[in-house]
NUBA-818598 format. One record per atom (N, C-alpha, C): residue number from 1; atom name; z negated, x negated, y. Coordinates in steps of 0.1 Angstrom, whole numbers, always signed. Atoms other than C-alpha are relative to their C-alpha. Last residue first. Example, Ala and Ser with C-alpha at 12.3 -4.5 7.8 and 13.67 -1.06 7.14 Angstrom:
<node 2,"N",<+0,+9,-11>>
<node 2,"CA",<-71,-137,-11>>
<node 2,"C",<-8,+8,+11>>
<node 1,"N",<+0,-9,-12>>
<node 1,"CA",<-78,-123,-45>>
<node 1,"C",<+0,-9,+12>>
END
This chain:
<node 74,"N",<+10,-7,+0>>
<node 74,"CA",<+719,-146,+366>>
<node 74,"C",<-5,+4,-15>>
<node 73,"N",<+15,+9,-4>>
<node 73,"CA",<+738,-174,+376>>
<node 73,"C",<-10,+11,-5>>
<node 72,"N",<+2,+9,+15>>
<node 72,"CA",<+771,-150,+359>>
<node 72,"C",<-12,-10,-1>>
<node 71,"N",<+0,+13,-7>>
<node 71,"CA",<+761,-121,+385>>
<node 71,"C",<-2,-11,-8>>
<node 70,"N",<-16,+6,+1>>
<node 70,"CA",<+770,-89,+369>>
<node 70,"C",<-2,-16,+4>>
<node 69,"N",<-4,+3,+16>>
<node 69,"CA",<+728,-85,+363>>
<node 69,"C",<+15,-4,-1>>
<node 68,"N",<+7,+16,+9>>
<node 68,"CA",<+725,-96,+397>>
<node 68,"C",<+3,+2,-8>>
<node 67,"N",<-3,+8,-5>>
<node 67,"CA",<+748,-66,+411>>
<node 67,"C",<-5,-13,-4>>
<node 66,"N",<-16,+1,+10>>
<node 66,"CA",<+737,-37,+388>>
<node 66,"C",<+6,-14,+7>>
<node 65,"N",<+5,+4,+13>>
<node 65,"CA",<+700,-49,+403>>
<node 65,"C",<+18,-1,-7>>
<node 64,"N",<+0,+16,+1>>
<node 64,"CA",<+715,-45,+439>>
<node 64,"C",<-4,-4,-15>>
<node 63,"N",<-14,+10,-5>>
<node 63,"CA",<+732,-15,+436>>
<node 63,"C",<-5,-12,-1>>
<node 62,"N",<-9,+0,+14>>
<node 62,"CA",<+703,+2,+414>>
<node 62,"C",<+10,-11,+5>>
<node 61,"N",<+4,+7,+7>>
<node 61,"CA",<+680,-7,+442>>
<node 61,"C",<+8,-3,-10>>
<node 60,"N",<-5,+14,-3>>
<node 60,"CA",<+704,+4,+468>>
<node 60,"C",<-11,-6,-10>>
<node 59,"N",<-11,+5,+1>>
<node 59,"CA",<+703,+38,+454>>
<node 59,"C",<+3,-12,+6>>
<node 58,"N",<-3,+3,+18>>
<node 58,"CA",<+665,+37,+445>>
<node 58,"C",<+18,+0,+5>>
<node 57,"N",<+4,+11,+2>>
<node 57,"CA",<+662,+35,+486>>
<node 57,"C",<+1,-4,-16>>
<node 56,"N",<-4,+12,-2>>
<node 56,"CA",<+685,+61,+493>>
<node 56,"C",<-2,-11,-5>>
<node 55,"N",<-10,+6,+2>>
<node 55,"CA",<+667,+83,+473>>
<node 55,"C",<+11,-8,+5>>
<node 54,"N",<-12,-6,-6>>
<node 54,"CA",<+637,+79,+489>>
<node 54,"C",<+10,+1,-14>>
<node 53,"N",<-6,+1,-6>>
<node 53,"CA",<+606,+59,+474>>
<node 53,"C",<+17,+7,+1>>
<node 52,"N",<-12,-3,+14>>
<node 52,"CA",<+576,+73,+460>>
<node 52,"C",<+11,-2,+11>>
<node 51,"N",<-12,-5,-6>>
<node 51,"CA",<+549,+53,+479>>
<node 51,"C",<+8,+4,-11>>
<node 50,"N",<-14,+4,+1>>
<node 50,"CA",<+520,+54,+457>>
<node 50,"C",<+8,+3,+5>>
<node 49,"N",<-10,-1,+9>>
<node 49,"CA",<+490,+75,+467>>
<node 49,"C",<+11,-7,+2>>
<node 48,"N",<-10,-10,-9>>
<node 48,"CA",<+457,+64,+485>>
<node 48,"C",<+15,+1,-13>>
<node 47,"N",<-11,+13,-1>>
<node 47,"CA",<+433,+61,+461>>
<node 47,"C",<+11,+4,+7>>
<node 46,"N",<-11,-2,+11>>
<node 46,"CA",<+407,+90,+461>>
<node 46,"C",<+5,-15,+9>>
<node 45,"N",<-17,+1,-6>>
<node 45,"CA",<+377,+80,+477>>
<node 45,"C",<+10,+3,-8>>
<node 44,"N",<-6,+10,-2>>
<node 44,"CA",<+343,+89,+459>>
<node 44,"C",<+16,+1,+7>>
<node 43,"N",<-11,-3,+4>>
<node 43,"CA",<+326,+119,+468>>
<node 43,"C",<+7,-12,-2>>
<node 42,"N",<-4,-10,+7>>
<node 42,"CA",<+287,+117,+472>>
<node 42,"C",<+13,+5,-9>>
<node 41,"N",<-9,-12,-6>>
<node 41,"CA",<+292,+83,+485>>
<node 41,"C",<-3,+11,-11>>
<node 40,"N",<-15,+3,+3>>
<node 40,"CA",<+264,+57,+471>>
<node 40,"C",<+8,+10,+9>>
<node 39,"N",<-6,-8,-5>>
<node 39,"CA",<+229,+43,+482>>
<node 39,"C",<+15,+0,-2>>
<node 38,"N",<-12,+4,-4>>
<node 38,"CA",<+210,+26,+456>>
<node 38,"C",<+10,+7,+7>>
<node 37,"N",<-11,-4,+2>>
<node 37,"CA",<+176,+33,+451>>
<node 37,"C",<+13,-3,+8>>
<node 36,"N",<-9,+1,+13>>
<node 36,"CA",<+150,+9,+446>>
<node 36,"C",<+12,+8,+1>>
<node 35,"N",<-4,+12,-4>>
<node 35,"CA",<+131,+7,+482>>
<node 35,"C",<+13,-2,-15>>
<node 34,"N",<-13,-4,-14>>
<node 34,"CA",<+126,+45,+477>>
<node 34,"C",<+5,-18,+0>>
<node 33,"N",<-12,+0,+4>>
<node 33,"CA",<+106,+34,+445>>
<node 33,"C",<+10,+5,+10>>
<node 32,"N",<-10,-6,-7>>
<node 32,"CA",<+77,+19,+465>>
<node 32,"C",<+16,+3,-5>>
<node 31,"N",<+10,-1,-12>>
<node 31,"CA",<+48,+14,+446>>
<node 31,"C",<+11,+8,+8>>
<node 30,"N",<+1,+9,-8>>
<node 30,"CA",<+69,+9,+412>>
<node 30,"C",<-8,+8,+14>>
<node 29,"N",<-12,-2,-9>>
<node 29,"CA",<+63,+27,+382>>
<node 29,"C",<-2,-8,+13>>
<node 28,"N",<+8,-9,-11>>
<node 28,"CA",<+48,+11,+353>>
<node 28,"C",<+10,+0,+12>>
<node 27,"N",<+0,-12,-5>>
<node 27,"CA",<+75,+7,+331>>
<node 27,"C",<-8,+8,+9>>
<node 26,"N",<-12,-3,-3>>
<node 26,"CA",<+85,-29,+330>>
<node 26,"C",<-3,+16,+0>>
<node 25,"N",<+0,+8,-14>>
<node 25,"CA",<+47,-43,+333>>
<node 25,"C",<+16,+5,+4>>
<node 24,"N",<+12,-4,-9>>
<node 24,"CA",<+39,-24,+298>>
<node 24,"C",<+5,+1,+19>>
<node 23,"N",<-9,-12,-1>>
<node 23,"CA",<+70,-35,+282>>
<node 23,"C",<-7,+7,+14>>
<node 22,"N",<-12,+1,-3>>
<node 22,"CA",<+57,-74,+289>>
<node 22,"C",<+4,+16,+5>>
<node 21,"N",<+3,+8,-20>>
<node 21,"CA",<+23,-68,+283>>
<node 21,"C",<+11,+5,+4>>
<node 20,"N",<+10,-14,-9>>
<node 20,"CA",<+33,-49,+252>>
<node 20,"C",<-3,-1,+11>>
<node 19,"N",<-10,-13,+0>>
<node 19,"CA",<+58,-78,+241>>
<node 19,"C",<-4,+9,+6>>
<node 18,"N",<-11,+6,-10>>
<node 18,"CA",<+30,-103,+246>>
<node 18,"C",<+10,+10,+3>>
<node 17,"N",<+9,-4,-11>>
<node 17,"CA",<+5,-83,+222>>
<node 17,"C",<+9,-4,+15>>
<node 16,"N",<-2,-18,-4>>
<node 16,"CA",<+34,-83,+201>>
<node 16,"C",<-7,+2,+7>>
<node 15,"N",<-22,-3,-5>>
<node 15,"CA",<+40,-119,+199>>
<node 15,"C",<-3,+14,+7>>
<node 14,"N",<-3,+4,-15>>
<node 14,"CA",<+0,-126,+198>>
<node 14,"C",<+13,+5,+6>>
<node 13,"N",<+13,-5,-4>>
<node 13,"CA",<-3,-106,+163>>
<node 13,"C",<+3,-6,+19>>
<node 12,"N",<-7,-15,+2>>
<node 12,"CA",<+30,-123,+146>>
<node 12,"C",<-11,+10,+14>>
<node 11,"N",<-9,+1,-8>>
<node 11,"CA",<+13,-154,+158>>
<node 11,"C",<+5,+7,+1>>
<node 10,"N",<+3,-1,-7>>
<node 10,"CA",<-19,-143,+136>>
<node 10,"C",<+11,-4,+14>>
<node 9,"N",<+1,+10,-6>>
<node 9,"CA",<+2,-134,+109>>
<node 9,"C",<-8,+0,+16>>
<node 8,"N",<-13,+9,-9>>
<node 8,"CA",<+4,-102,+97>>
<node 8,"C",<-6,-10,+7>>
<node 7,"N",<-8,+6,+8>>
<node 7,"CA",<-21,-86,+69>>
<node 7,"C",<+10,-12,+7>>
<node 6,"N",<+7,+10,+2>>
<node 6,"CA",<-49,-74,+94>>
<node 6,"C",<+12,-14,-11>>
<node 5,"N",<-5,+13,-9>>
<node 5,"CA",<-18,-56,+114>>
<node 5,"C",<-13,-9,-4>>
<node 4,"N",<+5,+4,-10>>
<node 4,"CA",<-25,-29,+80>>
<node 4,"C",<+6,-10,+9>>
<node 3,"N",<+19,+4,-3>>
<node 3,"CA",<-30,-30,+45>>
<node 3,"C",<+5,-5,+16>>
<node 2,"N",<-6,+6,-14>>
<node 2,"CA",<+3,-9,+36>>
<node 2,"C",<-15,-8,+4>>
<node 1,"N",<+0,-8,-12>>
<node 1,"CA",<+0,+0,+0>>
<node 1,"C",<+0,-9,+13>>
END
């Protein structure tokens, strides 16, 4: 059967008392939790949106692309 934290090493024994300190000291709550919080935007930004360009401007893209790719340095 189980006999106990008399069974466990006396280092075993120190570790965990250390650990409990430790947890201990991380959840008491803080004095002044206002100084903790992080101020954000309610609404985040949208991204502005991608130019969608003309059709003009896709027709001289094509002209120029069809253009290099004919182009024997290319």
């Amino acid at each position: 059967m189980c006999k106990g934290l008399a069974a466990l090493p006396h280092s075993c024994l120190e570790r965990a008392k250390e650990i409990k300190i430790k947890l201990g000291i991380l959840l008491q709550k803080p004095d002044s939790a206002v100084d903790l919080v992080i101020p954000y935007n309610e609404k985040p930004e949208k991204p502005a949106k991608a130019h969608k360009p003309s059709l003009e401007e896709v027709l001289q893209w094509r002209q120029s692309l069809d253009k290099l790719l004919q182009n024997s340095c290319s």
